[in-house]
C-alpha positions in Angstrom: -2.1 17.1 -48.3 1.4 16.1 -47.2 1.5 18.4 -44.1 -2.2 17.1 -42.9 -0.9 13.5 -43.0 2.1 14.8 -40.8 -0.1 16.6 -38.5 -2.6 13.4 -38.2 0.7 11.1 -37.8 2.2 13.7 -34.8 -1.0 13.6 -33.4 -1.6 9.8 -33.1 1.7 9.4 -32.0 1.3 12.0 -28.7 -2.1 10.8 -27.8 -0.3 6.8 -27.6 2.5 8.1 -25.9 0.2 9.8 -23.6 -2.2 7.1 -23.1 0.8 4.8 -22.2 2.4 7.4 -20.0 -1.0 7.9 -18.1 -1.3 4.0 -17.5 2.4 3.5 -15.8 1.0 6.1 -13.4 -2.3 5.1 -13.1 -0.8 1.4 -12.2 -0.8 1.9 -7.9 -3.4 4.8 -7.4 -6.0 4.4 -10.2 -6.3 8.0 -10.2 -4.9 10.9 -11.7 -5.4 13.4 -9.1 -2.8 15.8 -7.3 -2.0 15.9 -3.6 0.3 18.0 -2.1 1.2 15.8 0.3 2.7 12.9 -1.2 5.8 14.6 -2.5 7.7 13.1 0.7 7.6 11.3 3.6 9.3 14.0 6.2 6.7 14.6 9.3 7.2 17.0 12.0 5.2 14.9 14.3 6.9 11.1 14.1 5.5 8.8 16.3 8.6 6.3 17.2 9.3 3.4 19.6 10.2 4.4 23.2 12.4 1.3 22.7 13.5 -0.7 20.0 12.3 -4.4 19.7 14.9 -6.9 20.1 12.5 -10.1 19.3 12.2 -10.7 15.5 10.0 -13.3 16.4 7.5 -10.7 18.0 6.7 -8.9 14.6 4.7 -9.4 11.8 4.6 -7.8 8.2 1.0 -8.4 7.3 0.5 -7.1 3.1 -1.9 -7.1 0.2 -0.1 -6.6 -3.1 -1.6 -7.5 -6.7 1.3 -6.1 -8.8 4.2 -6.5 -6.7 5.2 -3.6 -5.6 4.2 -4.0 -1.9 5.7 -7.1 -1.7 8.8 -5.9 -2.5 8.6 -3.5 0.1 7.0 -5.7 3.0 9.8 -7.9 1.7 12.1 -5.5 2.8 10.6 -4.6 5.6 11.2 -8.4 7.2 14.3 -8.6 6.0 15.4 -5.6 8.2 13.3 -6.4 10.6 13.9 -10.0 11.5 10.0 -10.2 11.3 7.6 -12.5 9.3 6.0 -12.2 6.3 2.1 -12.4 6.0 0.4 -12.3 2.2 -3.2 -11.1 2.9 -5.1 -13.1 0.1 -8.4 -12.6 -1.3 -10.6 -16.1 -1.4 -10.9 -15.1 -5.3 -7.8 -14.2 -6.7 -8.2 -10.5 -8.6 -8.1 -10.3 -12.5 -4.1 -9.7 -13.5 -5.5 -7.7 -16.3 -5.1 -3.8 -15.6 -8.0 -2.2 -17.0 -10.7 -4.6 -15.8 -9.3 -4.7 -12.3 -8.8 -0.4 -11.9 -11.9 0.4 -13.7 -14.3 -2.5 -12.6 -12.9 -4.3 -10.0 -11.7 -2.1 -7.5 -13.9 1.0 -8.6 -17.3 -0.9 -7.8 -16.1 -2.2 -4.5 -15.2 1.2 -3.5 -18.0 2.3 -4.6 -20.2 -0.2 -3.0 -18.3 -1.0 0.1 -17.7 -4.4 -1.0 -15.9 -6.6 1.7 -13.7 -9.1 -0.2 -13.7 -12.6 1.6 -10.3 -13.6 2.3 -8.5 -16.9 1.8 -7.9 -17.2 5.3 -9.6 -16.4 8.0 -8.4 -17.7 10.9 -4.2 -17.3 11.1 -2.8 -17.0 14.3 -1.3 -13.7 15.2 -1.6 -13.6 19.0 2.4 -14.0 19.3 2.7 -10.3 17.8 3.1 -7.4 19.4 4.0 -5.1 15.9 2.2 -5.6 12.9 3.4 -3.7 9.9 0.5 -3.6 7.3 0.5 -2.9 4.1 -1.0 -2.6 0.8 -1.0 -0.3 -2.8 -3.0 2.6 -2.5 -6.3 1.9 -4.9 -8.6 5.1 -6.3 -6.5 7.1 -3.2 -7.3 5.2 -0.2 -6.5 1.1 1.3 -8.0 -1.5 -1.1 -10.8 -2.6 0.2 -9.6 -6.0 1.4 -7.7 -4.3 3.7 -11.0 -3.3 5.9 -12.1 -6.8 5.9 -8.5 -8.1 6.9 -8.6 -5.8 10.0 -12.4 -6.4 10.9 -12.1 -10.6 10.7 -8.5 -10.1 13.3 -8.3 -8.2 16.8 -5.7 -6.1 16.9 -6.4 -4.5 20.3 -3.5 -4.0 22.1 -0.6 -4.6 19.5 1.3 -1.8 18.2 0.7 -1.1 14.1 3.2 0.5 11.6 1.1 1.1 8.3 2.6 1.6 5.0 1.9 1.2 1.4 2.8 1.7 -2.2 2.0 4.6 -4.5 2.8 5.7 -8.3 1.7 9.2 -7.6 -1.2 10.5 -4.8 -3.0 8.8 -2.0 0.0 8.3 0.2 -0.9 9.9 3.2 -4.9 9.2 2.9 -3.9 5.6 2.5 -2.0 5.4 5.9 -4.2 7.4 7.8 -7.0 4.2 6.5 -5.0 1.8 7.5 -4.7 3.3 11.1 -8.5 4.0 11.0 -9.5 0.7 10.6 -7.1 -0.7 13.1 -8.5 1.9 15.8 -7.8 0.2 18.9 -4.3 -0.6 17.9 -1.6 2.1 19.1 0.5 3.3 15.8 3.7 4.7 14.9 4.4 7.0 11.7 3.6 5.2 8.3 5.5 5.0 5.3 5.1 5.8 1.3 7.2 3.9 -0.8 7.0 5.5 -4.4 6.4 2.3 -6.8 8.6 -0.9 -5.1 11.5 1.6 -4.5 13.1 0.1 -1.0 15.5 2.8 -0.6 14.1 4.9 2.2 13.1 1.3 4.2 16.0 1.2 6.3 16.4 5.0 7.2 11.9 5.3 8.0 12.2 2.1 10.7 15.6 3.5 12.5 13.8 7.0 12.7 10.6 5.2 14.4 12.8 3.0 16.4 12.0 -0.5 14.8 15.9 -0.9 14.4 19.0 0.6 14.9 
């Protein structure tokens, strides 16, 4: 009797541990699928500045981030970059609980092709000439307020960096989105931060000729 009350205990204890585990990782992609290609963010095929800006002034970090992670990095991003910081906003903020927001939330827009409205509508970005955008990756791919974001602005003409924010998978699905729906933009190589882990910030806009 004694050693099936162990057992039950071990076993209630793994599948909580697990559960918890599954959640910190489930926190950026809402999905627990593999990709081989998020491991890193080398690419034999960098797209980079012919030269490197030397207006601040000229560039914009446009983001969407519900837990924080992508501002930190868009955070960064300005800070390097001498550029300015835009918040893309939804008109209704999103739930700050997990579950409801993974699950219901951003699983039936996907699966609807819901356009979020946004808060604003009609900012002024004419002055720009780079726009980094950003955003987590949601259920492997750009939340969906990212496609109404670059369908209510013109980018034509303006040269786009995209990058987001992932716990595991849908880096390089996510990026390739971003420069989907900004298709008459020109681009440069995207980044992956893992999480808000700023450490490979500085060394990805040098190597695409953002800075020096």
């Amino acid at each position: 009797m004694k050693k099936i009350l162990l057992m039950a205990l071990l076993l209630t204890m793994f599948l909580s541990l697990h559960a918890q585990t599954g959640k910190r990782m489930l926190v950026t992609t809402f999905s627990a699928c593999s990709s081989d290609d998020d491991d890193n963010n080398d690419s034999k095929d960098t797209v980079a500045n012919p030269e490197t800006p030397t207006d601040g002034s000229k560039i914009l970090v446009a983001y969407f981030s519900w837990g924080g992670n992508t501002h930190a990095v868009a955070n960064r991003i300005a800070q390097l970059t001498g550029g300015t910081l835009y918040e893309i906003q939804p008109a209704t903020p999103y739930t700050t609980d997990y579950n409801e927001l993974a699950y219901t939330v951003a699983r039936n827009e996907l699966d609807t092709d819901a356009q979020p409205a946004l808060k604003e509508t009609d900012a002024d970005f004419s002055k720009y000439d780079y726009v980094l955008l950003g955003c987590p990756v949601w259920w492997q791919t750009a939340p969906m307020i990212m496609s109404t974001f670059c369908e209510t602005y013109d980018f034509k003409g303006k040269t786009i960096i995209p990058f987001c924010t992932y716990a595991s998978t849908g880096r390089d699905a996510t990026l390739q989105k971003l420069s989907s729906l900004t298709s008459t933009a020109s681009h440069l190589t995207g980044y992956g931060a893992s999480g808000n882990n700023t450490s490979g910030v500085e060394s990805w806009l040098k190597t695409i000729n953002m800075i020096k």
